[in-house]
Backbone as CSV, one residue per row, in Angstrom:
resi,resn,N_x,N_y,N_z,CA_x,CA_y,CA_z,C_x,C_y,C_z
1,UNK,65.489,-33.679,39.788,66.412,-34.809,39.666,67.741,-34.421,40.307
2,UNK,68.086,-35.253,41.037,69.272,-34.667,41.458,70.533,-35.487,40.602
3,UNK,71.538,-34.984,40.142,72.256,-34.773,39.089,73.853,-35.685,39.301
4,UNK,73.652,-35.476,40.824,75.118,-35.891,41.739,74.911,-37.593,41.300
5,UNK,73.609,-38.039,41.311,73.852,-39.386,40.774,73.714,-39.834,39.277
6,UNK,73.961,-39.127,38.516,74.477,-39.643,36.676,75.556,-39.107,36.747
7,UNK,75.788,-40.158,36.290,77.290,-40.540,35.797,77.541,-41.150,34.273
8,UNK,78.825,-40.833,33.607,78.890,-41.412,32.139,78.488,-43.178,32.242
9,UNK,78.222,-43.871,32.964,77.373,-45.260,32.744,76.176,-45.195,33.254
10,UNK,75.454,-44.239,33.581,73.543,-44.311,33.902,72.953,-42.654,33.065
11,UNK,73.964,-41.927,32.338,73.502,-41.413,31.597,72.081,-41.485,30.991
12,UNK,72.482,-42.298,29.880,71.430,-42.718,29.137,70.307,-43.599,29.696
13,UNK,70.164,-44.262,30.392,69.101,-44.493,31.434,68.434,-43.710,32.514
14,UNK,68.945,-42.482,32.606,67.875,-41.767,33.278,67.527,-40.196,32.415
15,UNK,68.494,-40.427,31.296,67.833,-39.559,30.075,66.427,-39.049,30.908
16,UNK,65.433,-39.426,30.843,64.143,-39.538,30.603,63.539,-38.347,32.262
17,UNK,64.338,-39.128,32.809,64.337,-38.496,34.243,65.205,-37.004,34.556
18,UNK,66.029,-37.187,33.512,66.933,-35.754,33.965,65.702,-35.026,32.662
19,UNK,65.580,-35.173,32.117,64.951,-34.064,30.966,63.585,-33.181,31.757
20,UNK,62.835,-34.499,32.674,61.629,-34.086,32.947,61.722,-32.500,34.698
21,UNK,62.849,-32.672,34.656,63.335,-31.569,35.613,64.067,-30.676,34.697
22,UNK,63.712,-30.164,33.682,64.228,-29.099,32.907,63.026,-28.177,32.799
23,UNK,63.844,-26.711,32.609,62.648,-25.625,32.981,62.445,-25.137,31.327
24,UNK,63.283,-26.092,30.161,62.729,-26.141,29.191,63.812,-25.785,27.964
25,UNK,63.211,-25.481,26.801,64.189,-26.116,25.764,65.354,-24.873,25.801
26,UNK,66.511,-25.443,25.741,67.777,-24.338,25.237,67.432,-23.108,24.422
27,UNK,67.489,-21.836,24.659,67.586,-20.855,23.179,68.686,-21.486,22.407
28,UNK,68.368,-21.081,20.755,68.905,-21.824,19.548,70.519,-20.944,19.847
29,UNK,70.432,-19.843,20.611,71.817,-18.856,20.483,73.046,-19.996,21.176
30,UNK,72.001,-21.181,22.565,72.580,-21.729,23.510,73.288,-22.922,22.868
31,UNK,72.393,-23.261,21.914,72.688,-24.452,21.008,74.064,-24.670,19.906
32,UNK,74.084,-22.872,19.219,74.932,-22.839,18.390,76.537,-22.561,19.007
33,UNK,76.471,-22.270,20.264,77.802,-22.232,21.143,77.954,-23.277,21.597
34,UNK,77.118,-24.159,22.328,77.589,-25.924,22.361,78.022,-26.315,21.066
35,UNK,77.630,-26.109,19.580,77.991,-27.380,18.824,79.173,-26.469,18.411
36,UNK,79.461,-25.186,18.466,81.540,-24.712,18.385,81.702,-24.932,19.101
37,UNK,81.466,-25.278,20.403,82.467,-25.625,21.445,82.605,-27.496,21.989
38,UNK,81.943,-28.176,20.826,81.979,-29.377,21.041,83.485,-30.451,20.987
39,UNK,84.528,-29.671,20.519,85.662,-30.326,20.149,86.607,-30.289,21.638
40,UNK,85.901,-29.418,22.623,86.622,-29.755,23.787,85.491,-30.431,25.207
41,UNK,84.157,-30.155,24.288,82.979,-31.238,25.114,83.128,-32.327,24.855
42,UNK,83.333,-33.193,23.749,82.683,-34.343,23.579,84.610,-35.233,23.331
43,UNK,84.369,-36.349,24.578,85.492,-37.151,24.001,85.221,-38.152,23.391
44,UNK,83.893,-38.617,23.257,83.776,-40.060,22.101,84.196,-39.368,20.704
45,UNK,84.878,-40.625,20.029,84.881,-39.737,18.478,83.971,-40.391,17.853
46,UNK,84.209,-39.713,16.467,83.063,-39.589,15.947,83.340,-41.342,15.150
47,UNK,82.185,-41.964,14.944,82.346,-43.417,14.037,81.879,-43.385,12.993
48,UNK,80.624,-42.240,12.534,80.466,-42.410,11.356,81.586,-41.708,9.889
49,UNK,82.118,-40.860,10.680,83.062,-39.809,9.510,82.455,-38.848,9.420
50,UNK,81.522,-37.840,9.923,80.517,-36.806,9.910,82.023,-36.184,10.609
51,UNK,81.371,-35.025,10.021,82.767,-33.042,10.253,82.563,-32.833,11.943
52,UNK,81.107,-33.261,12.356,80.983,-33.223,13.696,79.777,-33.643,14.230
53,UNK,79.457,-33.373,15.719,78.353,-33.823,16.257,77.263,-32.939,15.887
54,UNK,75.737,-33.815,16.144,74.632,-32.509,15.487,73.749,-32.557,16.959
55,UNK,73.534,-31.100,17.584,72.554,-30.626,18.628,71.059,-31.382,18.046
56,UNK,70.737,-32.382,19.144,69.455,-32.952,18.371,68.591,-32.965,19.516
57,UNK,68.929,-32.640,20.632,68.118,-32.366,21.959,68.803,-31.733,22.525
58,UNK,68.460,-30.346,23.722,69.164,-29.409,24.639,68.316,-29.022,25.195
59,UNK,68.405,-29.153,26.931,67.439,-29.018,27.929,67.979,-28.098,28.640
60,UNK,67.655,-26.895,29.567,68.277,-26.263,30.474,67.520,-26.513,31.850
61,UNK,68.329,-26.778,32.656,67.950,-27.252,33.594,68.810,-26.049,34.581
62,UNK,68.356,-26.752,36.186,68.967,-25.389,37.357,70.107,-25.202,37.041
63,UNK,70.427,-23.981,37.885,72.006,-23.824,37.828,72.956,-23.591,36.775
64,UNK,72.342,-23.293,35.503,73.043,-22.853,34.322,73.470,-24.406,33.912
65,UNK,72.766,-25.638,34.095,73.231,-26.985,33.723,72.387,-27.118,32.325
66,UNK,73.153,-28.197,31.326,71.921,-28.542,29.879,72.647,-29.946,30.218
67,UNK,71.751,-30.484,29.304,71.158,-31.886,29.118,71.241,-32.072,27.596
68,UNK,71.812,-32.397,27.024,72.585,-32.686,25.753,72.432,-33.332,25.208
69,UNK,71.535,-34.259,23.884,71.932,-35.167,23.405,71.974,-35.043,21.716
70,UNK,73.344,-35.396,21.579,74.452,-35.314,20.511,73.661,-36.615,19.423
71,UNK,73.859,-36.359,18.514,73.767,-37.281,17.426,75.011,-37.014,15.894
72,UNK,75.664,-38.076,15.754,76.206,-38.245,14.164,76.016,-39.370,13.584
73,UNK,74.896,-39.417,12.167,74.529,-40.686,11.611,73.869,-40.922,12.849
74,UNK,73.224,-42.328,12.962,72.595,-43.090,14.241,72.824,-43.225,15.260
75,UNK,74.298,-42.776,15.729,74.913,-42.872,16.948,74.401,-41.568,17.983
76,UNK,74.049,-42.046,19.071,73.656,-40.939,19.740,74.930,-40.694,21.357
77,UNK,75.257,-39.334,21.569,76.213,-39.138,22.779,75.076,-38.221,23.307
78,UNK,74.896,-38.963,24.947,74.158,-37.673,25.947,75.390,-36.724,26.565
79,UNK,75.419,-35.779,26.923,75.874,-34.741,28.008,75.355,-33.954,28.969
80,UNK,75.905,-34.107,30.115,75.356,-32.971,30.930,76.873,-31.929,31.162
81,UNK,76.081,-30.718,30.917,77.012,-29.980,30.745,77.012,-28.949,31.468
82,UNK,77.600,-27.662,32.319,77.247,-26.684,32.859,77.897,-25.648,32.345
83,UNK,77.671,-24.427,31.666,77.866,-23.305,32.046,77.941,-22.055,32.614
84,UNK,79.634,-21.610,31.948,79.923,-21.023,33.416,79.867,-19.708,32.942
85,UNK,78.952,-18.518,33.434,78.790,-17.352,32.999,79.633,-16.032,32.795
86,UNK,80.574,-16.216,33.846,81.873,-15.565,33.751,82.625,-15.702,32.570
87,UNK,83.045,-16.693,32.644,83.866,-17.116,31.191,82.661,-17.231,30.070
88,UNK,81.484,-17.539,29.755,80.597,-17.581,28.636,81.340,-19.144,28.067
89,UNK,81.110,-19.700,28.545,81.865,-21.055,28.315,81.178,-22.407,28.716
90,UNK,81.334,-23.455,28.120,80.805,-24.934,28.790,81.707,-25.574,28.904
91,UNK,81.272,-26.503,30.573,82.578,-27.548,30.640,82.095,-28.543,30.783
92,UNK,82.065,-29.780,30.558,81.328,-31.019,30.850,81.339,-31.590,31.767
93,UNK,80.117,-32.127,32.344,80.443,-32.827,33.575,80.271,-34.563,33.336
94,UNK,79.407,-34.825,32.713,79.134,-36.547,31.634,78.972,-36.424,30.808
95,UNK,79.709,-37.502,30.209,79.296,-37.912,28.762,78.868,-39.044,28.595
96,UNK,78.086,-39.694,28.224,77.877,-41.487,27.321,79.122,-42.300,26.504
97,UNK,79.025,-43.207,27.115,80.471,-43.985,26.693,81.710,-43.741,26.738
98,UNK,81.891,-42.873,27.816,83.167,-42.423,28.184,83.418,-43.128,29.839
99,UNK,84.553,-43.441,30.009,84.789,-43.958,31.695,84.551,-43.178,32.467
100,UNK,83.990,-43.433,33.583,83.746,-42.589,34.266,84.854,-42.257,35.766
101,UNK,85.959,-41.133,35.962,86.829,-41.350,36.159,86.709,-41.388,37.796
């Protein structure tokens, strides 16, 4: 899948398509550093009142990229996210329901 075309408004419509080019599920180590480092990933806030977002899908895909999708209560946020190995860090590249700038 090439990646250059999702954007925070076709996110969630090609969900399906970015997942199936993943070389497979996140290690849980990958998971628990996305959801501490979610307060500078994720700019939707939160609507239900939950402490934070919950890792409910994580795909790794080329290039040190994941495929993200966030849940609090029923509300679901996708991300594609990349990390950067130098720093041991994630920076976001989309989110769901955010403008896309």
């Amino acid at each position: 899948m090439d990646l250059t075309i999702v954007t925070n408004n076709n996110v969630i419509d090609l969900w399906d398509q970015i997942i199936i080019s993943a070389t497979g599920k996140a290690e849980r180590s990958v998971i628990q550093q996305i959801e501490k480092e979610q307060e500078h990933l994720i700019t939707c806030p939160k609507q239900l009142g939950a402490s934070s977002w919950f890792v409910i899908e994580c795909y790794k895909l080329p290039n040190n990229v994941y495929a993200v999708r966030f849940e609090e209560g029923h509300i679901f946020n996708y991300l594609i996210i990349i990390h950067n190995v130098l720093e041991n860090k994630f920076y976001k590249l989309v989110e769901s329901g955010t403008e896309t700038e």
